[in-house]
C-alpha positions as CSV (number, residue, x, y, z in Angstrom):
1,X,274.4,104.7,207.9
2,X,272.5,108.1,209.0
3,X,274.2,110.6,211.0
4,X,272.8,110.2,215.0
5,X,270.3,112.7,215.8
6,X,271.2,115.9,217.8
7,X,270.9,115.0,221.5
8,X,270.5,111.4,221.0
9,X,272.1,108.6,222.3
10,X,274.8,106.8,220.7
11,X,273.7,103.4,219.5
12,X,275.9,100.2,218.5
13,X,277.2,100.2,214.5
14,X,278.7,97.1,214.5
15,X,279.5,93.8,216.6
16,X,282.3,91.3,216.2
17,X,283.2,87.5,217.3
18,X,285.4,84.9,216.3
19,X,285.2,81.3,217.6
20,X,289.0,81.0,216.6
21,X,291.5,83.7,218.1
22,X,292.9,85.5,214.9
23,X,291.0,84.4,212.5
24,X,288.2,86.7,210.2
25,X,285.8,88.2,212.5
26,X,282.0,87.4,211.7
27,X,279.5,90.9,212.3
28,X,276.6,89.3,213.8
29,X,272.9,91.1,214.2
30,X,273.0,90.3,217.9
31,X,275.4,88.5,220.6
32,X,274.5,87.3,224.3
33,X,276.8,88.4,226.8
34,X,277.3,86.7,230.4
35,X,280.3,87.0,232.3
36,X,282.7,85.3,230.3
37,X,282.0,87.8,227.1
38,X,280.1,87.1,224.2
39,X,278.9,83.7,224.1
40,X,281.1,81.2,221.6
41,X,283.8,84.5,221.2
42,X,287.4,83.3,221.2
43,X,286.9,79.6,222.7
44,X,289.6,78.3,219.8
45,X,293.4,79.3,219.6
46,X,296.6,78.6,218.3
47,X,300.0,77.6,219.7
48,X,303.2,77.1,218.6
49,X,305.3,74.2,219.7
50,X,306.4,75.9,222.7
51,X,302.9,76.4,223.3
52,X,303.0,80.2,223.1
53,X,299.9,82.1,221.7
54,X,300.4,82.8,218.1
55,X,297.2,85.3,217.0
56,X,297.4,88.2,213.5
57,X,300.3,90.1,215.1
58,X,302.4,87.2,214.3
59,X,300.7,86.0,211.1
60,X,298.3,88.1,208.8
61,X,297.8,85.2,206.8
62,X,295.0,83.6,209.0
63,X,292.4,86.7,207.8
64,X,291.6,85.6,204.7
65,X,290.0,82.2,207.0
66,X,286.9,82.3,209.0
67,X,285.5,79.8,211.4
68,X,282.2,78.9,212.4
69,X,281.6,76.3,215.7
70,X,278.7,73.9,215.9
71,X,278.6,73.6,220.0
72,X,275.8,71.2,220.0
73,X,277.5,69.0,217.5
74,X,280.7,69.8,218.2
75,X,281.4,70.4,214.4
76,X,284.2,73.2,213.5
77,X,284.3,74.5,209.8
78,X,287.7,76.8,208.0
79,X,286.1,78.6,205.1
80,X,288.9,80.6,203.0
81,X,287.4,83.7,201.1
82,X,288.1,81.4,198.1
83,X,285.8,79.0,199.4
84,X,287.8,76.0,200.6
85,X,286.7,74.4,203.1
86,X,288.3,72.3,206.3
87,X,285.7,70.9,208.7
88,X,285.3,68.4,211.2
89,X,284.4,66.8,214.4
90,X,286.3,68.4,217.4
91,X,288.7,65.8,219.1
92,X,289.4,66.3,222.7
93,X,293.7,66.4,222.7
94,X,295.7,65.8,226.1
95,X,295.7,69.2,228.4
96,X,297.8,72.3,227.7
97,X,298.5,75.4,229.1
98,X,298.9,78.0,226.6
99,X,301.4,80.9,226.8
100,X,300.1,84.2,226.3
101,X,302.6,86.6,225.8
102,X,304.6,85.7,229.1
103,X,301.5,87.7,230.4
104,X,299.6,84.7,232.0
105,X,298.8,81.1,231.1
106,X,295.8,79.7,229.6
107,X,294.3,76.2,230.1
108,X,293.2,74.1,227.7
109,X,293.2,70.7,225.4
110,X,294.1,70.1,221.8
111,X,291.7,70.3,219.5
112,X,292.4,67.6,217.2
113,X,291.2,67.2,213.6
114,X,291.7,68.0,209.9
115,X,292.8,71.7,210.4
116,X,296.3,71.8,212.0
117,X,297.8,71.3,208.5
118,X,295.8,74.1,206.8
119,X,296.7,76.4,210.1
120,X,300.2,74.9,209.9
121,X,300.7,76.1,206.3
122,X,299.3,79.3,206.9
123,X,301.4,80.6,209.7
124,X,304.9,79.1,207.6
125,X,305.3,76.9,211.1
126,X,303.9,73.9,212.8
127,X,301.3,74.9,215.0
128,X,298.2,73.0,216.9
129,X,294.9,74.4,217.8
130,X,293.4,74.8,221.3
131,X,290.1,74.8,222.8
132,X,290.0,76.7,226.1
133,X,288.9,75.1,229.3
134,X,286.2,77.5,229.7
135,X,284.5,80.5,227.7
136,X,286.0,83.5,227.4
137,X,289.4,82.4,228.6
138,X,291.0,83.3,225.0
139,X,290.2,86.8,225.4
140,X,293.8,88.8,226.1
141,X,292.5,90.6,229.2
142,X,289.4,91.0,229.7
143,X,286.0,90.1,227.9
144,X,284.9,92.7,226.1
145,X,286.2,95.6,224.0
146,X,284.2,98.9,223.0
147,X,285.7,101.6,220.5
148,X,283.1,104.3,219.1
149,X,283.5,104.7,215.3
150,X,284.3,109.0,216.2
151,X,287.7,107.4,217.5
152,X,288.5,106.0,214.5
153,X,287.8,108.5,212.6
154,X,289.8,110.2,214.5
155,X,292.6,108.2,213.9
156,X,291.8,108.5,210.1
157,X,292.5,112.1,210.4
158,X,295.8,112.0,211.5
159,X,296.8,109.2,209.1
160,X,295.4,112.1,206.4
161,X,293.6,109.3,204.8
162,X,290.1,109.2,204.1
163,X,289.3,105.9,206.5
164,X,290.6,103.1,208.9
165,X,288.9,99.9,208.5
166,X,288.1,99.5,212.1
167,X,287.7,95.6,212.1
168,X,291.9,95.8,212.7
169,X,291.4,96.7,216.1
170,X,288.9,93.4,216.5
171,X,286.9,95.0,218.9
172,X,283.2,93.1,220.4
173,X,281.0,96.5,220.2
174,X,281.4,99.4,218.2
175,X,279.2,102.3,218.6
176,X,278.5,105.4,217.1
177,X,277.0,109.2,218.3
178,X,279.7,110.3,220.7
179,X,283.2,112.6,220.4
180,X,286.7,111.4,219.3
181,X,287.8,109.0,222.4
182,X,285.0,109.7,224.5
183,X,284.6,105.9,225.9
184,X,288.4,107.2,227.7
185,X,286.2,109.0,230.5
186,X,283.9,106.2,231.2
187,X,286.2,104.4,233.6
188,X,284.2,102.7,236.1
189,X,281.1,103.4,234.6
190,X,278.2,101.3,234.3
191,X,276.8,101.4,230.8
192,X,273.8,99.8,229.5
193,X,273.4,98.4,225.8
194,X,270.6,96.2,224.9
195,X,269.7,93.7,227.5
196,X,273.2,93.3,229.0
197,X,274.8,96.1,231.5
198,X,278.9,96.6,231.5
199,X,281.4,97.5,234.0
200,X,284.2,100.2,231.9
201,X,287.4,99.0,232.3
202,X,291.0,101.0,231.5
203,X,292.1,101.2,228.0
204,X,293.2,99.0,225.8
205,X,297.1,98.5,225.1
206,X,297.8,98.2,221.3
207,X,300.6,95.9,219.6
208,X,301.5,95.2,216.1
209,X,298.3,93.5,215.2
210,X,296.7,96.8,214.7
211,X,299.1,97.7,211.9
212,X,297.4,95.0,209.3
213,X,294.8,95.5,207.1
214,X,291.6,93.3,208.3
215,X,291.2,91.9,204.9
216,X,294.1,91.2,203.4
217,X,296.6,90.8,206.1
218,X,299.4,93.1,205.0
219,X,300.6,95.8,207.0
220,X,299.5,98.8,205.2
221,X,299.4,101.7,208.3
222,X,301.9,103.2,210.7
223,X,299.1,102.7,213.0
224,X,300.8,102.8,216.3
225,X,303.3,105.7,214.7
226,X,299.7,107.6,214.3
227,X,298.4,106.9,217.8
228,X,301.3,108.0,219.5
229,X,301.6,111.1,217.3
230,X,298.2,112.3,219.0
231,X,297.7,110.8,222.1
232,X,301.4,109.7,223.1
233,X,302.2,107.1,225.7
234,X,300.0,106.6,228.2
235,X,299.6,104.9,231.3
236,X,297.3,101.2,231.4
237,X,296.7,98.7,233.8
238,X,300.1,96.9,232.3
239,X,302.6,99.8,232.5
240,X,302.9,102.6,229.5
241,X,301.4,101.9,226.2
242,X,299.5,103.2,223.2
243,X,295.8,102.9,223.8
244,X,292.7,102.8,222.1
245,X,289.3,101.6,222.8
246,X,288.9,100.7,226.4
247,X,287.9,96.9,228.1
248,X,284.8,96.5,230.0
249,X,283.2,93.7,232.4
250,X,279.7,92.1,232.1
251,X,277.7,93.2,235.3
252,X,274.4,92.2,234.2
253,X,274.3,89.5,231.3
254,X,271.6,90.1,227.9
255,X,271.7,90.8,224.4
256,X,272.8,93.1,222.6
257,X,271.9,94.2,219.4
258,X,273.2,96.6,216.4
259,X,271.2,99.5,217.1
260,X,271.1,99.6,220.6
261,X,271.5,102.3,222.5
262,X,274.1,103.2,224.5
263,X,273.6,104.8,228.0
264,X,276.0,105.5,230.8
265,X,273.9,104.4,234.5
266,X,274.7,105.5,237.3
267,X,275.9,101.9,239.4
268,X,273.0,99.7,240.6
């Protein structure tokens, strides 16, 4: 991709959903925003038999699967990068309420069909799928994530290595055209991209997850070693942590599209 013009804005490189927490992301053209976050993002998840949230941090094996949802059918479909193939008919389970991270509950039902063995085998443990009660509950915090690719490279440059893959940091908008971290000062901000206008959160709190490479799973980089190495701890809306990339809150719902610009509003 072409270097951003001198004075422009920065415009989005590259968008990223999942219907199943943990799971491959997909890199669609365009997503629709409303209040809940992109539309068909993270309504799937996984629990253990204590019913607590079990995502990449706890097993990189689930990255070499995708997912793709059929709402209007109500169809789900495993693809492994081999090409096998799990699919079937979603199957409305009794009523849980998911675990995540001690940090709140999540309601939900079972998802029943053909994939908890496959997901089962995967993670080395028994585990069941979840559909959540309503969209965008299977989001960690809040329901959308921006990072600009300047932050990463960033990052890249402190590893001394030559690139990050930025899918491990599974963010739903990246954007390009900016300085290293510069998303940090939008904080309350209104930003527009595309059709859809967002409310800047605080920064994001990184765990383990980041430390796996998006496509094969393993942990290949010291990634929180490097973070705290340059920007140290700092403070989040949970305590003390290592941040990067910052949340943000629909205010207007649209779509947004790769390519779209990028432009801080002043509110209303």
């Amino acid at each position: 991709m072409s270097e951003p013009a001198a004075g422009s804005p920065p415009t989005v490189t590259v968008l990223s959903t999942t219907p199943v927490k943990g799971l491959q992301l997909h890199h669609p053209e365009q997503i629709h925003l409303e209040s809940s976050g992109a539309v068909g993002d993270r309504d799937f998840f996984l629990v253990d038999d204590r019913h607590r949230l079990v995502s990449i941090t706890r097993c990189g094996g689930f990255v070499g699967w995708s997912a793709s949802f059929d709402a209007d059918a109500g169809t789900l479909t495993f693809l492994s990068d081999a090409g096998e193939t799990v699919s079937g008919e979603v199957s409305r389970g009794r009523p849980v309420v998911a675990d995540f991270a001690g940090d709140h509950g999540v309601p939900g039902y079972f998802a029943d069909g053909p994939w908890d063995a496959l997901l089962s085998d995967l993670a080395g443990q028994p585990l069941r799928l979840v559909k959540t009660s309503n969209p965008g509950e299977g989001s960690d915090e809040h329901p959308v994530t921006l990072m600009s690719d300047e932050s990463v490279a960033e990052l890249a440059r402190h590893a001394s290595v030559d690139q990050v893959d930025a899918r491990r940091f599974r963010m739903t908008i990246q954007f390009r055209g900016v300085s290293a971290h510069a998303e940090d000062s939008w904080r309350r901000q209104h930003v527009r991209i595309g059709g859809s206008v967002l409310r800047v959160g605080g920064p994001v709190p990184r765990c383990a997850a980041v430390t796996r490479n998006p496509r094969t799973g393993e942990v290949d980089l010291r990634t929180l070693h490097v973070i705290k190495s340059y920007r140290g701890v700092q403070p989040n809306e949970f305590g003390d942590g290592l941040n990067f990339g910052v949340y943000a809150e629909v205010v207007t719902p649209g779509t947004v599209r790769v390519g779209d610009e990028v432009l801080v509003v002043p509110p209303g």
